[in-house]
N, C-alpha and C positions, 0 to 999 in steps of 0.2 A: 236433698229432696224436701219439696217444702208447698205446703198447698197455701195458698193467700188467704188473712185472716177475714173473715166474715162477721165475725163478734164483736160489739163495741169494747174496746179499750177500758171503761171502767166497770165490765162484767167477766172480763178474763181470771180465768182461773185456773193455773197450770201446774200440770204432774209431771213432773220428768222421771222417765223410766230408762233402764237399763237390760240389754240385749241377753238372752244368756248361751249356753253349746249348739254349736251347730251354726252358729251368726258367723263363726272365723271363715275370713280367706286368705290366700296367702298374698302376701307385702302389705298388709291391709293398716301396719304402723307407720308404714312410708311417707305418706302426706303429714298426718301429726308429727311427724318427727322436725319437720321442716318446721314448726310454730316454735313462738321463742318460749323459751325454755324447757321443752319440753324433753331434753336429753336429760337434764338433772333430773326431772318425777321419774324417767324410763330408767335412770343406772341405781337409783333408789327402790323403788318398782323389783327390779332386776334380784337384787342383792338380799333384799326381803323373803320374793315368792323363790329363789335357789334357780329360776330361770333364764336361759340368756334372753332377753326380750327382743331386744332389736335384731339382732341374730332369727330370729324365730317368726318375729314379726317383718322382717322385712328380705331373707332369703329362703327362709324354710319352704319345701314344696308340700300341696293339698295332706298329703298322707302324714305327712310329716308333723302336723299343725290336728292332725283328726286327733293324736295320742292328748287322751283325756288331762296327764299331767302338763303338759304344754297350751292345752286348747282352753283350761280355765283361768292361768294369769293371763295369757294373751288377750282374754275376753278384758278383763279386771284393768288391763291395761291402757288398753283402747277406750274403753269409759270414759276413766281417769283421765289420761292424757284430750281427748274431746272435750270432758268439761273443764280441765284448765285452760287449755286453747281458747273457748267462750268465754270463760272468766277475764282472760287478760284482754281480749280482743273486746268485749264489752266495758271494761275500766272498771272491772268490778273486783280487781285485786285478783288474785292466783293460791290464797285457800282454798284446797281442796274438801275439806275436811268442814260442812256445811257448806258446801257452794250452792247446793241448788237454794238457800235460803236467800244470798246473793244474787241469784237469779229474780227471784219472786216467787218462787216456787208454793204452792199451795199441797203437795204432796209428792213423795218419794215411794217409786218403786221398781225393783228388778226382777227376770224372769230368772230363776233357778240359779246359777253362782252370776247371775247379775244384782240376784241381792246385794251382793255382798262391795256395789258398786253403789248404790243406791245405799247401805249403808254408812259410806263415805260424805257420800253428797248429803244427807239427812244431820248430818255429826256426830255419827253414833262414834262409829271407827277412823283411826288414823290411816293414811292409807298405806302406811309403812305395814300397821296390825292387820289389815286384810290382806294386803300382799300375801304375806306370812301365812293368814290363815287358805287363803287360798290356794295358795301352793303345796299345800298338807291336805286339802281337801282334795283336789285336783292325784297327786302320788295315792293315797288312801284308795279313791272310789276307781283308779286305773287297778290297783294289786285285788281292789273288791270283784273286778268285773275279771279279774284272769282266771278268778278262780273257777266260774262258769261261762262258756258262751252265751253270751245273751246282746240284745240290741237293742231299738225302737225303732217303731213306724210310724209314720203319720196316717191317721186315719180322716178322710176328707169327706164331708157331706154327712146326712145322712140325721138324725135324732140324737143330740151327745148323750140321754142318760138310757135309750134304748141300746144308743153301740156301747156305752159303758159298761151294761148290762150283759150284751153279748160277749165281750172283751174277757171278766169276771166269771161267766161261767165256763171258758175256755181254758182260765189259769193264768191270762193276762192281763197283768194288772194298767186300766187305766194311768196311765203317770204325770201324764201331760191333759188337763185339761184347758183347753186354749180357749175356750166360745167358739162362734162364728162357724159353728159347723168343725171344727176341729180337736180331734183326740188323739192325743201319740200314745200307742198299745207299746210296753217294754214287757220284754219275759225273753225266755232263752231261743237259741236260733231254731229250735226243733220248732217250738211253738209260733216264731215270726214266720217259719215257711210254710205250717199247715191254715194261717191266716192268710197267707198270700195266695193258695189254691184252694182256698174256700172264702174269701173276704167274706162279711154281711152285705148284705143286696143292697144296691146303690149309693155305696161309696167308692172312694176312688183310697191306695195306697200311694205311700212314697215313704221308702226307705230313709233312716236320716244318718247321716255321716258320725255316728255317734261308737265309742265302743264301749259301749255297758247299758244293762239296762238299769237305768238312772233313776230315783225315786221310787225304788221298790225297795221291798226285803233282802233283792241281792247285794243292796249298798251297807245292810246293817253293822259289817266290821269295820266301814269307814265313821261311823257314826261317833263311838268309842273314841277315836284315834283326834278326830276333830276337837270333841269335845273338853279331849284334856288341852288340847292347845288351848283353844278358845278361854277355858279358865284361867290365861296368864296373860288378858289382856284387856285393857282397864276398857270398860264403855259408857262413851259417856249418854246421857238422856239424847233424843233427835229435838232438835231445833226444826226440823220439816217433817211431821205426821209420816211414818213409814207402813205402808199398807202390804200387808205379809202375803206370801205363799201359800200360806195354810189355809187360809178361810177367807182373804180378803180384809181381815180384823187392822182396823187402824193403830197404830202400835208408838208409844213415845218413850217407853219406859226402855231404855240400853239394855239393861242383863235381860229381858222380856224378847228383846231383840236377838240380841246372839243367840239365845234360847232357842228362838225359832230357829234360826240360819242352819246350827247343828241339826237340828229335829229336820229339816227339809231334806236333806241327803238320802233320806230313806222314804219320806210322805212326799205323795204325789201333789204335784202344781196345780195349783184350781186357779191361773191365771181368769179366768173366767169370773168369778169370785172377784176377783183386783179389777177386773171392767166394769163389774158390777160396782164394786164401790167407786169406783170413780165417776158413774154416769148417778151415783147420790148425792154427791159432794158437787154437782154442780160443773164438774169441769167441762171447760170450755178449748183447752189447747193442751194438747201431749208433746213432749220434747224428747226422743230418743236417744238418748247417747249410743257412739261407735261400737261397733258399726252397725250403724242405726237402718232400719227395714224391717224386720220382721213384727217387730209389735207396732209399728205404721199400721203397717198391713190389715193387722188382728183389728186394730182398732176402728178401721175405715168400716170393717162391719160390725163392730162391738160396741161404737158408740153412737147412740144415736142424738147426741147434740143437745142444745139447750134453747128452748122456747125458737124453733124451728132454724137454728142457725147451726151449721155443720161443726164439728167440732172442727179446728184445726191442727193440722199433722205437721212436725217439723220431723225428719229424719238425719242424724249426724252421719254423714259418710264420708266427707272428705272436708277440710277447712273450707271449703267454698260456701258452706249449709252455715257457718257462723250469723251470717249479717242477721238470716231470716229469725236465729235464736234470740240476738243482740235486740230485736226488733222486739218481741215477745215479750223480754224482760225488760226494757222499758215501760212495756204498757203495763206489769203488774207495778210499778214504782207507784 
């Protein structure tokens, strides 16, 4: 999915970001697998995160793929596997590990373990080392979330720091700050049902295919568990400005990096924060890696453009959306 660029070629400025839980569908590695070489990144990929990927990625059913420890390499993977496919299909080589600076990328960033995709693409992480940490992350915050029932919803419309507000004095904590009129409320199921028969006045809900409530206090003993991985894994500085979870803070410094990644499992996403910085720095064009949609979407009303020219939206969903990325990164050349 790809909307036609509007911006002159020598004012483009592009952030490629990455999808996070709740993006998975099933077979959704099936097309990438078909790009060349993409079965060596997937049995590497595979053998790293302790996941069967292709297995998972391309027969597993909906339910099957929702399980938190499947559903975060899956995401990790699909990224990964999208932006080599671009890399090799642009002639821009097949490092993974600093691609998006190969791209022309002017900034890197992911939503919740699509950080940790965007730390790849930035050059923080190898993406053998995020496999790895991912797949620890992903086992961690599924045994975090067994221990309580809990979920998240999407809250739709409405005022974000009045329903934040409302959210807070309920016991649920805001996790997901999106923009754009959107907030996903996590906390336990008692509390997502007395939200659902009492919403705040003029919003809309929607449940998310999630099982735990993610970026709260309930993830605090995955936190731990992360962190001593993440200590046995070199990082190196980003070659592409990596714009964080936490605050939106532009970030190049590696261990500063990881730092954050661990600390997000429990601190809520201020993706809203990361549109904000992005519509400061000028950007002109967003690049979604697989399976790309949802921060399209966030973005169509988050960003409102540069010196009245639309920002441009590319979404990765299928090897067919390459040409439109191949095109983009030429003009940052």
């Amino acid at each position: 999915m790809s909307e036609t660029a509007t911006t002159p070629a020598a004012d483009l400025t592009l952030v490629l970001v990455a999808p996070g839980q709740g993006a998975q569908s099933p077979g959704m590695l099936a097309s990438w697998l078909e790009t060349p070489g993409a079965g060596a990144v997937l049995t590497a990929l595979s053998e790293a995160s302790g996941v069967d990927l292709v297995r998972h990625g391309t027969e597993s059913d909906a339910d099957t793929i929702r399980d938190t420890a499947i559903a975060q390499p899956l995401l990790l993977a699909a990224a990964l596997l999208s932006l080599h496919a671009t890399l090799v299909a642009s002639g821009r080589g097949a490092g993974l590990q600093g691609g998006a600076a190969a791209l022309g990328a002017s900034l890197v960033a992911g939503h919740s373990v699509g950080e940790f995709a965007a730390a790849v693409a930035a050059g923080v992480l190898s993406p053998e080392d995020a496999a790895t940490l991912v797949g620890i992350r992903g086992r961690a915050m599924a045994a975090a979330a067994a221990v309580t029932p809990t979920g998240m919803t999407a809250v739709l419309g409405g005022d974000i720091d009045t329903v934040s507000a409302e959210l807070i004095s309920r016991g649920i904590t805001p996790a997901n700050v999106n923009g754009a009129g959107q907030v996903v409320a996590a906390g336990t199921l008692e509390q997502l049902a007395e939200l659902a028969a009492n919403p705040p006045v003029g919003v809309r809900l929607r449940p998310l295919e999630v099982a735990g409530a993610f970026h709260t206090s309930h993830m605090a003993p995955a936190v731990a568990e992360l962190e001593a991985a993440a200590a046995k894994v070199s990082a190196s500085d980003a070659l592409v400005p990596f714009v964080s979870n936490a605050d939106g803070a532009v970030v190049t410094n590696g261990a500063d990096i990881v730092r954050r990644l661990v600390a997000q499992v429990s601190s809520p996403v201020r993706w809203d924060a990361c549109s904000d910085t992005f519509a400061a720095h000028g950007v002109t064009a967003l690049v979604e890696l697989a399976p790309g949609g949802t921060l399209t979407g966030l973005a169509k009303r988050a960003l409102p453009g540069v010196a009245g020219h639309p920002v441009t939206l590319v979404a990765l969903k299928t090897p067919a959306d390459i040409d439109a990325v191949s095109q983009l990164a030429g003009a940052t050349a």
